[in-house]
C-alpha positions as CSV (number, residue, x, y, z in Angstrom):
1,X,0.6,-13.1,1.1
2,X,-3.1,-13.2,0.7
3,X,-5.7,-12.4,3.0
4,X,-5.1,-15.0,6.6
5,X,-7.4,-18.1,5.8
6,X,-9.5,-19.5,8.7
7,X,-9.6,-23.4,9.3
8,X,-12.9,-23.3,7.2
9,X,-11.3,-21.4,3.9
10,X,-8.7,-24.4,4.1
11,X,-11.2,-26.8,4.5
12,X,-13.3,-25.6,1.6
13,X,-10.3,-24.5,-0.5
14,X,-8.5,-27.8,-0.3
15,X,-11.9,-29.3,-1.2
16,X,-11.8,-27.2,-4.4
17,X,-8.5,-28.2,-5.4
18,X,-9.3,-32.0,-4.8
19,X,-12.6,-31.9,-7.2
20,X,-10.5,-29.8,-9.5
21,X,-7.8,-32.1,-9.8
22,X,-9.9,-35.2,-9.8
23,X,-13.3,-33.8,-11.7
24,X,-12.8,-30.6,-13.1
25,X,-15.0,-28.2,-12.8
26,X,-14.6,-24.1,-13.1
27,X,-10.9,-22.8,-12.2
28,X,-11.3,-19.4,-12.8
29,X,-13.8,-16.6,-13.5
30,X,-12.8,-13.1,-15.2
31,X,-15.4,-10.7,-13.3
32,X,-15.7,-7.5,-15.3
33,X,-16.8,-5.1,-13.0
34,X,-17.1,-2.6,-15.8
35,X,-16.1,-1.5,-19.4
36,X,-15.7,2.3,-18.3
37,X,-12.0,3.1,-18.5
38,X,-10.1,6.5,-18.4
39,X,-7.2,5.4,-20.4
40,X,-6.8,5.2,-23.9
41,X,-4.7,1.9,-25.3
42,X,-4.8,1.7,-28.9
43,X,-5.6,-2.0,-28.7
44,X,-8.4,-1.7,-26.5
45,X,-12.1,0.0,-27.6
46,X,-13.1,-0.3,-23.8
47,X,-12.9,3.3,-23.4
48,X,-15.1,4.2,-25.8
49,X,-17.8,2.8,-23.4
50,X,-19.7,5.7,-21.6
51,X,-22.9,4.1,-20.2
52,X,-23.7,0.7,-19.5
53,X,-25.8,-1.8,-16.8
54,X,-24.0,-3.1,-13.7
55,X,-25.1,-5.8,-10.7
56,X,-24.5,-4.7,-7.4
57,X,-23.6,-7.8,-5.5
58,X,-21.8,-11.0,-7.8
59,X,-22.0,-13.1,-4.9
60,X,-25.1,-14.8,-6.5
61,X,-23.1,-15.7,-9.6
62,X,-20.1,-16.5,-8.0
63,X,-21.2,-19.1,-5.9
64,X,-22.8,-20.7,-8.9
65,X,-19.9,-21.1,-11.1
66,X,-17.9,-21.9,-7.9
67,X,-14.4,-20.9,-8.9
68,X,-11.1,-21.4,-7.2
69,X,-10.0,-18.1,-8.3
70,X,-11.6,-14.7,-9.3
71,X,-10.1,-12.0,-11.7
72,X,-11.9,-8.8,-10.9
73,X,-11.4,-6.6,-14.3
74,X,-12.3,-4.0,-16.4
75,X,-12.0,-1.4,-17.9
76,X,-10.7,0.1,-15.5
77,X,-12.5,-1.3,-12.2
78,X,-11.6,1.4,-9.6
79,X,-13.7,3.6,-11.2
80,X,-16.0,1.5,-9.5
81,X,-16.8,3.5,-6.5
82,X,-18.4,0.6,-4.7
83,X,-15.5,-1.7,-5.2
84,X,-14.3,-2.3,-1.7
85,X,-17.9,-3.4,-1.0
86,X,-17.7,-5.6,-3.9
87,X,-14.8,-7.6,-2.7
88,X,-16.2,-7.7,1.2
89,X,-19.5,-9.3,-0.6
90,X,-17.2,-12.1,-2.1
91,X,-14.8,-12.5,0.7
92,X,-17.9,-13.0,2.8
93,X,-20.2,-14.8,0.8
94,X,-18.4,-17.8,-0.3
95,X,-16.7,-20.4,1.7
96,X,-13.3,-19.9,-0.5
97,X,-11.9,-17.9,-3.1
98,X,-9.0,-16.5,-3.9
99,X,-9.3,-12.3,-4.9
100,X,-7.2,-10.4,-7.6
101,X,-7.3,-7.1,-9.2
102,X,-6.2,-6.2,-12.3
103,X,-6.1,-1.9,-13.2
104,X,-4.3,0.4,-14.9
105,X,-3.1,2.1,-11.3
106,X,-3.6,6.0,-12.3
107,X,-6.5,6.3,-9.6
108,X,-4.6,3.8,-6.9
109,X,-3.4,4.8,-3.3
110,X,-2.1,3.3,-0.4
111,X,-5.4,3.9,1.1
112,X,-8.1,2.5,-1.5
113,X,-5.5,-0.6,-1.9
114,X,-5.3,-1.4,1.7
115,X,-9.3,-0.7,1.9
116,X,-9.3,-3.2,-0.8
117,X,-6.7,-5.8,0.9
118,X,-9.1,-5.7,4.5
119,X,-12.1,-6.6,2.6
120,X,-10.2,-9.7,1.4
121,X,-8.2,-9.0,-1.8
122,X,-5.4,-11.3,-2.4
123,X,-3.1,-9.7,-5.2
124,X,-3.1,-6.7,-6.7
125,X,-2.4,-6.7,-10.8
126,X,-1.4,-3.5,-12.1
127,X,-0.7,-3.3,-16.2
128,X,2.6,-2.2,-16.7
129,X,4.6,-2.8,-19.9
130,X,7.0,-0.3,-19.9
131,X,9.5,0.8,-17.0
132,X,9.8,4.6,-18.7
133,X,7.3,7.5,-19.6
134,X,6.6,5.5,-22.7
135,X,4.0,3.4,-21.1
136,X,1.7,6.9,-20.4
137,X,2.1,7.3,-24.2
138,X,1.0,3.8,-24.9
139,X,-2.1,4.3,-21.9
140,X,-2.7,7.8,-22.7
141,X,-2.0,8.9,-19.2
142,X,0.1,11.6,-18.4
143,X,2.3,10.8,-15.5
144,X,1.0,7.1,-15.2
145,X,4.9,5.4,-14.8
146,X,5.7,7.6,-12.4
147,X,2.8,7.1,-10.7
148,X,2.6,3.2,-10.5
149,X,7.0,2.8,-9.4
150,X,5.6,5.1,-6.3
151,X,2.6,3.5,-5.5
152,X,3.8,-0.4,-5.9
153,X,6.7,-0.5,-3.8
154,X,4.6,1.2,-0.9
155,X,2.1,-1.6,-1.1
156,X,4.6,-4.3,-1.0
157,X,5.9,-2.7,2.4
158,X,2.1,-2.5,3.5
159,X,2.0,-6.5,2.9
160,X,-0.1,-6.5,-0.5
161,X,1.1,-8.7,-3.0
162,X,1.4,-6.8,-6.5
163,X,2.2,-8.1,-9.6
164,X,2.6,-6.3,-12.6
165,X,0.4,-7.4,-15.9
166,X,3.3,-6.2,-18.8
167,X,2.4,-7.4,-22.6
168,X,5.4,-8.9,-24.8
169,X,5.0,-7.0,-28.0
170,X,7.4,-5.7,-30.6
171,X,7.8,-2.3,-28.8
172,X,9.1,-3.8,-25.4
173,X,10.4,-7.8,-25.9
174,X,14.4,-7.2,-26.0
175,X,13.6,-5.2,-22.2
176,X,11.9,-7.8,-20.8
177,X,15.0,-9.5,-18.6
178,X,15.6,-6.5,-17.4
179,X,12.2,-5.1,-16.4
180,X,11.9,-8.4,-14.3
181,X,15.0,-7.4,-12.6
182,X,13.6,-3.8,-12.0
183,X,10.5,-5.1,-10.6
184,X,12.5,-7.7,-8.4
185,X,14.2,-4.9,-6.6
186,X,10.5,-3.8,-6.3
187,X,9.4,-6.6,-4.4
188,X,7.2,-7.0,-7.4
189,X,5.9,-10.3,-9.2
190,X,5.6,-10.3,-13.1
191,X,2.8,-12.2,-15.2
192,X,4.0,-11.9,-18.8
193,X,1.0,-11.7,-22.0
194,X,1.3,-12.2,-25.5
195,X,0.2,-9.3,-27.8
196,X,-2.6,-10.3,-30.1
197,X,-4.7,-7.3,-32.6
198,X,-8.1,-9.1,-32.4
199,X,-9.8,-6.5,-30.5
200,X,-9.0,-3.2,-32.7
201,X,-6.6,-4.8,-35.6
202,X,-3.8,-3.4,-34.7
203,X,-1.2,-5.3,-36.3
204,X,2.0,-2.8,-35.4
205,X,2.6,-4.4,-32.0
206,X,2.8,-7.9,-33.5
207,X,6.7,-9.0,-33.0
208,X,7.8,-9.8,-36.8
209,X,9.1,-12.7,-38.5
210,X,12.9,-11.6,-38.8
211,X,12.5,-10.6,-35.1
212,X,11.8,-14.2,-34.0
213,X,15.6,-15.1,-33.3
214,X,15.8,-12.3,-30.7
215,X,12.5,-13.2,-29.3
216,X,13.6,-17.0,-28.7
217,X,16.3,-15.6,-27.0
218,X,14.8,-13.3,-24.5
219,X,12.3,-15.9,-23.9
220,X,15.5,-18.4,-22.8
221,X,16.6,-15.9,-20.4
222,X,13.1,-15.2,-18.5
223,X,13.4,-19.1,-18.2
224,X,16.2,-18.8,-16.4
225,X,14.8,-15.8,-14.6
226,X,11.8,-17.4,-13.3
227,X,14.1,-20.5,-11.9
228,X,16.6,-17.4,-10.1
229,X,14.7,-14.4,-9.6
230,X,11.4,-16.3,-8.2
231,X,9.2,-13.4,-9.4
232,X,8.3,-14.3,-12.3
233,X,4.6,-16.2,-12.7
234,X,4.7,-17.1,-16.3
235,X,5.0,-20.8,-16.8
236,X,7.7,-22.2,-19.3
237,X,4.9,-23.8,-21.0
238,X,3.9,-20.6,-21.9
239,X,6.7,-18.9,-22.8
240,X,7.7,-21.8,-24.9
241,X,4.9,-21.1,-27.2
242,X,5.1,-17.4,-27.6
243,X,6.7,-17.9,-30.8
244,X,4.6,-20.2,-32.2
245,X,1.6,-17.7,-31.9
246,X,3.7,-14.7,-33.0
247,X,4.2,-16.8,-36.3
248,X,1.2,-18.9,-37.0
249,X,-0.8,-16.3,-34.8
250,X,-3.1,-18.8,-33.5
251,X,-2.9,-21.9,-31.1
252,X,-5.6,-24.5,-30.3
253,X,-6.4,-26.4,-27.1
254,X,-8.3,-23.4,-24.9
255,X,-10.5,-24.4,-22.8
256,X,-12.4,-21.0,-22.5
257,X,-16.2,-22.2,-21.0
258,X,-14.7,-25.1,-19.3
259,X,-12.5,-24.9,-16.4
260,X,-13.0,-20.6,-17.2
261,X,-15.2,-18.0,-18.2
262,X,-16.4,-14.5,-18.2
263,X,-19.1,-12.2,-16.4
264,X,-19.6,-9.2,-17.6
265,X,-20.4,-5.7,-15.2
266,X,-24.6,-6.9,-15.7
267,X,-24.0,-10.8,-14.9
268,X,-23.9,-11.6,-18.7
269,X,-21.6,-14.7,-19.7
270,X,-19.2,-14.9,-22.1
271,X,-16.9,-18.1,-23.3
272,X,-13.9,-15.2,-23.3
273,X,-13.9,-11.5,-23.2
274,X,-13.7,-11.8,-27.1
275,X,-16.7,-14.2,-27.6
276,X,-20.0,-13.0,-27.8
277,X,-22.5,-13.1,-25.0
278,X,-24.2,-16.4,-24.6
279,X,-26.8,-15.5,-22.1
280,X,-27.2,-14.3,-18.5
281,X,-26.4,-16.1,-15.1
282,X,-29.8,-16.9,-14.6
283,X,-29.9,-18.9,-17.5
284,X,-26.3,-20.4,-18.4
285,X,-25.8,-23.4,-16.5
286,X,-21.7,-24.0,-15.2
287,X,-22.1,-27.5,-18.1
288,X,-23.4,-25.2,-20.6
289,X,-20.1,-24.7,-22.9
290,X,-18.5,-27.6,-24.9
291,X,-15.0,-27.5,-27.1
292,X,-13.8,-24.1,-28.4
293,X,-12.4,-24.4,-31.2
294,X,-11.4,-20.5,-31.3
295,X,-7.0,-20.4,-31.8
296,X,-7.0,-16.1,-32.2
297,X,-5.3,-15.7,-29.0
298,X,-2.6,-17.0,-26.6
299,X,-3.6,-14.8,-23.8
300,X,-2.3,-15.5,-20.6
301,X,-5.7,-16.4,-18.9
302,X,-5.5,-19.5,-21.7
303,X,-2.2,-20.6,-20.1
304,X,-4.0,-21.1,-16.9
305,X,-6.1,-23.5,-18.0
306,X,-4.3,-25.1,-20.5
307,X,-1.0,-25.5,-18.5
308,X,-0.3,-29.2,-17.6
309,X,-0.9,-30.7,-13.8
310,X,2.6,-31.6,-13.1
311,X,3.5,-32.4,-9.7
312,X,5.1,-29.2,-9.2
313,X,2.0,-27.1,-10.6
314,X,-0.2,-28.7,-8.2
315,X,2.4,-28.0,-5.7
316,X,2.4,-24.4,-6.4
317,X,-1.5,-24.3,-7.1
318,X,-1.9,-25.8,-3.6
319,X,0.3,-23.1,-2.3
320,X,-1.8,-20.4,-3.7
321,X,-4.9,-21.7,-2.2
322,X,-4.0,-22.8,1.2
């Protein structure tokens, strides 16, 4: 569970969810607390980044984009030392929002998480798409596996919710029942992501045309997975069109700008992480994006907003909020 909601955090979080459903209006926000990061993924150029500007306080920003939900990201965003602080701003500056995390885990601990989980984080995302030493190969971090199957379980007894982030890519889709499985008997949740080379054009992660057989299939079973296991936050919706990208590699219908968008570390705002930047807070106004026409991606951040409002998604959706 989340951080315990006072009768006023219901209040206003219901009210969110009612305008949302009825009006629109901003679902969720990626916060990019920095583009520092101490790994090295070969589909990422984040690392690279060795100096950059930062706000203090995105309370300011926050409250005028108004957002159900905020993703803190990175880079790597516990290299933030001033993290903790950043999340008790948010907790305590607007009337509701829900907190996650997403990091690569090499510099978590019970500690900093639980530091993290007092000031008001709600779930903790760690990126994980390998249940071997293979993934500190693919993040360039020696000892990283080991590392996170240590750390996660402990936080789960401690009362966090975790969730791991794990990419579907040629390397990893014909594990991907069974790594759900292994992080079920970890008291773990799973959010599954599609591979996609725009970043760096790396095209060797891409799962092939003859491999698309297999893929349909493993994509059945986490179906059935999410319906028995009940860790598993990936909707069917976007499962079922997993393929489709992988062949076509591109999807229409995202709704970056309009019910989500991103901030970057200085309070610059972006359509998507992958757009260019279209101008700071102080000047881009929550109406300021129209239709993107962009179909490069089917990250899952799209799914979110693109998902349909069936009865049982605003069931779970309520859920999360209240």
């Amino acid at each position: 569970m989340g951080h315990p909601l006072t009768w006023p955090e219901m209040v206003a979080g219901a009210k969110k969810m009612a305008r949302y459903l009825t009006v629109g209006g901003m679902q969720f926000v990626n916060l990019e607390v920095t583009k520092r990061c101490n790994a090295k993924c070969d589909f990422c150029h984040y690392w690279m980044t060795k100096q950059e500007d930062r706000l203090d306080s995105y309370v300011a920003v926050l409250k005028k984009y108004d957002p159900m939900y905020v993703g803190i990201t990175g880079g790597e965003p516990l290299l933030r030392k001033d993290l903790t602080q950043i999340i008790r701003d948010i907790r305590q500056g607007l009337e509701f929002i829900w907190i996650g995390l997403i990091t690569h885990g090499q510099l978590l601990t019970v500690e900093r998480a639980m530091e993290m989980k007092e000031a008001g984080l709600d779930e903790l995302a760690i990126s994980l798409d390998f249940m071997d030493e293979r993934h500190d190969a693919e993040r360039g971090i020696k000892g990283l596996y080991r590392h996170i199957a240590e750390v996660a379980p402990k936080l789960v007894g401690r009362g966090l919710d975790v969730k791991f982030n794990t990419i579907i890519m040629k390397d990893n889709f014909r594990e991907m029942p069974e790594f759900a499985r292994k992080a079920k008997a970890l008291g773990v949740n799973v959010s599954f992501t599609c591979y996609n080379e725009w970043k760096v054009g790396n095209a060797q992660h891409r799962v092939a045309a003859e491999e698309m057989s297999e893929l349909r299939g493993v994509l059945k079973e986490l179906k059935h997975l999410k319906r028995t296991l009940g860790n598993i936050s990936t909707s069917e919706f976007y499962f079922d069109r997993i393929p489709e990208f992988f062949a076509k590699r591109a999807i229409g219908g995202c709704t970056a700008g309009l019910n989500w968008l991103q901030i970057s570390a200085d309070g610059h705002i972006q359509r998507c992480p992958d757009f260019p930047i279209e101008g700071h807070w102080t000047e881009i106004e929550r109406d300021h994006f129209r239709k993107t026409d962009c179909t490069a991606c089917w990250y899952a951040c799209r799914a979110d907003g693109q998902t349909p409002m069936t009865p049982r998604r605003i069931l779970n959706e309520a859920r999360g909020v209240l």
